[in-house]
C-alpha positions as a Markdown table, in Angstrom:
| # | Residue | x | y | z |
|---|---|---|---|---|
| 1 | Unk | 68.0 | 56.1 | 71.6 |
| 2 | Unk | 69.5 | 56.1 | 68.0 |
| 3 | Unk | 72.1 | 58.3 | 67.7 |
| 4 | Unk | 73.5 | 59.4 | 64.2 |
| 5 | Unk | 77.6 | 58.9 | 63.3 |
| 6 | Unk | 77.6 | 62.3 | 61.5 |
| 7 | Unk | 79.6 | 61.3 | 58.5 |
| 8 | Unk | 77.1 | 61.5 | 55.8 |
| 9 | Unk | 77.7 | 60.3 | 52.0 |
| 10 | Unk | 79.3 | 62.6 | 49.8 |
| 11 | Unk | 79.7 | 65.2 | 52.2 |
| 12 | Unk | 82.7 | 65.4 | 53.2 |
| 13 | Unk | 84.9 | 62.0 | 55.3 |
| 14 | Unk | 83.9 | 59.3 | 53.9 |
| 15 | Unk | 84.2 | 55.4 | 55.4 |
| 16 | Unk | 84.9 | 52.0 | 53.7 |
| 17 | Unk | 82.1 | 50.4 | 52.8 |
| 18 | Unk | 83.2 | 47.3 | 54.7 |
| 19 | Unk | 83.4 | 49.7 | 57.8 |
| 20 | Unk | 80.0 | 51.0 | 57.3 |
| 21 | Unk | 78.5 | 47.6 | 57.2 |
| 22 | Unk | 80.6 | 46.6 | 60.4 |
| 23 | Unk | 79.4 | 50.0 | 62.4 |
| 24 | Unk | 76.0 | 49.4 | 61.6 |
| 25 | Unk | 76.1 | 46.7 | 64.0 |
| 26 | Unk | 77.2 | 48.0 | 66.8 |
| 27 | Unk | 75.2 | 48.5 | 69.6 |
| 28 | Unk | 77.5 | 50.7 | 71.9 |
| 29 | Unk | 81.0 | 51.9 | 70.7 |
| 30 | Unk | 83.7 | 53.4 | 72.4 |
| 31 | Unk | 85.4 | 55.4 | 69.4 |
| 32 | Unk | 88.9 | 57.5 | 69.4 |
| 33 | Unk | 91.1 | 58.9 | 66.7 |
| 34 | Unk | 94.7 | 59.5 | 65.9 |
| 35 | Unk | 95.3 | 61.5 | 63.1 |
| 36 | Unk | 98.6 | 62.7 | 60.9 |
| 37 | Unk | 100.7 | 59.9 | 62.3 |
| 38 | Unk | 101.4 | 60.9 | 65.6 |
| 39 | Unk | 100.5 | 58.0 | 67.8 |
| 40 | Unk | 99.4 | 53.9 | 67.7 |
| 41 | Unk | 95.9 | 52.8 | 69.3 |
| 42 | Unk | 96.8 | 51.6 | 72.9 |
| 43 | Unk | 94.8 | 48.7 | 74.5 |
| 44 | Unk | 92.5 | 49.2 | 77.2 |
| 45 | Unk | 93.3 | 47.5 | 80.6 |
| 46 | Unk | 90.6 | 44.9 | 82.5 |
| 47 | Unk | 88.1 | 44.5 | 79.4 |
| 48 | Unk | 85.8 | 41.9 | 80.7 |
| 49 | Unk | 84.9 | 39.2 | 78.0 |
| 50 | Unk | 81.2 | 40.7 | 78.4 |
| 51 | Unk | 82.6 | 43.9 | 77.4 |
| 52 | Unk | 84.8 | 42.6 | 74.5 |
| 53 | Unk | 81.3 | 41.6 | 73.1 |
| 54 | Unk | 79.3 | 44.0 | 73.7 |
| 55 | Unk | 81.1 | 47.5 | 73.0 |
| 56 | Unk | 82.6 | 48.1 | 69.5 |
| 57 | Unk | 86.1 | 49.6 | 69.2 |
| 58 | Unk | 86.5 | 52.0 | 67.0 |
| 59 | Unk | 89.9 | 54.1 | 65.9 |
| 60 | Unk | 89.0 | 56.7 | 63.2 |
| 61 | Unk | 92.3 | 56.8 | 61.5 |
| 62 | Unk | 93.2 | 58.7 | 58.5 |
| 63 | Unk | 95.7 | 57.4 | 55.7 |
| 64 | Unk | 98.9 | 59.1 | 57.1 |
| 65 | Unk | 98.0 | 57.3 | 60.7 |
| 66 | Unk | 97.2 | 54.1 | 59.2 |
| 67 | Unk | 100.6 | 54.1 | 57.3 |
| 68 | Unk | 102.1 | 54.9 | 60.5 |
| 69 | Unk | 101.0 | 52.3 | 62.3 |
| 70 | Unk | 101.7 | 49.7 | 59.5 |
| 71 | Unk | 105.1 | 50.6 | 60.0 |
| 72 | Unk | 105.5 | 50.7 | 64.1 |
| 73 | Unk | 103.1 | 47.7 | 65.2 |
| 74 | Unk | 100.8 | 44.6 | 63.8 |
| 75 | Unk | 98.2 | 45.8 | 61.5 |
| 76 | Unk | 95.6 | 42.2 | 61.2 |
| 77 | Unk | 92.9 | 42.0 | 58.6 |
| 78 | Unk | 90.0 | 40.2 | 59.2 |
| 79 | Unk | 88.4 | 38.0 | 56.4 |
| 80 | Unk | 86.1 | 40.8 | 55.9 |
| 81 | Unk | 88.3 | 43.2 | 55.1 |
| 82 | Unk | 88.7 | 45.2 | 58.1 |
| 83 | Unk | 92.0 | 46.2 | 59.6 |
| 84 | Unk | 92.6 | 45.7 | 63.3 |
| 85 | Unk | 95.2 | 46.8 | 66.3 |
| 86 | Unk | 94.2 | 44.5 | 69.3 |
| 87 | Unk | 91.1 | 45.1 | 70.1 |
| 88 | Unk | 90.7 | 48.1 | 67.9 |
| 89 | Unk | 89.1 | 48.3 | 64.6 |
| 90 | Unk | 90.3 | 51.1 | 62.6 |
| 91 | Unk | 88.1 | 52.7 | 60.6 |
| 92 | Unk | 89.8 | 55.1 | 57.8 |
| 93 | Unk | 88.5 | 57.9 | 56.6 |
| 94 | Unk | 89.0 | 59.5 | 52.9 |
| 95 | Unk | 88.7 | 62.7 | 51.3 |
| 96 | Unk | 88.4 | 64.5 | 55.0 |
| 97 | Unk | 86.8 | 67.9 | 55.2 |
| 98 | Unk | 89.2 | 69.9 | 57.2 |
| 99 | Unk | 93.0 | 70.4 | 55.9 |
| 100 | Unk | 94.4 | 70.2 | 59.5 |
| 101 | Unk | 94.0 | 67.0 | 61.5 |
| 102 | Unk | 93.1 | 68.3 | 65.2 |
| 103 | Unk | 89.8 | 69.8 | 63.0 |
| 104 | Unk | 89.3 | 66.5 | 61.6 |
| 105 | Unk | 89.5 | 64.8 | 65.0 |
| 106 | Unk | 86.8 | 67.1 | 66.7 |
């Protein structure tokens, strides 16, 4: 089954286009968000090497949260371009629809 992200061009939360072409590769995600600077991604416990490989992890983040977390713990960036915590890739999103973040989140 292919199942649609949601965000679409120009309409409203818009992704990198280095995370675009990232995403489009994933088979299975597991996906979270922190938004408005309130938290860091924390790791998952007992992540087989299987797993690691075939799930993609995703951490929708907008700017204020990836700020944040530049500022409390390691922020790596692949050659690519794409930012990372651990195993989490965060994925930033611009010019978000909603003013309020628990909105966005949803």
């Amino acid at each position: 089954m292919k199942v649609h992200c949601g965000f679409i061009q120009g309409g409203g939360a818009e992704m990198d286009p280095v995370d675009i072409k990232y995403v489009k590769k994933c088979k299975f995600v597991v996906a979270s968000g922190i938004f408005d600077g309130y938290d860091i991604p924390h790791q998952p416990s007992n992540i087989s090497l299987r797993s690691k490989k075939l799930f993609c992890f995703l951490m929708v983040v907008d700017e204020v949260s990836l700020e944040f977390m530049r500022e409390n713990t390691t922020v790596k960036e692949d050659n690519a371009g794409g930012k990372w915590v651990g195993i989490w890739r965060l994925v930033l999103l611009k010019n978000q629809p909603y003013d309020e973040p628990r909105r966005n989140g949803k």
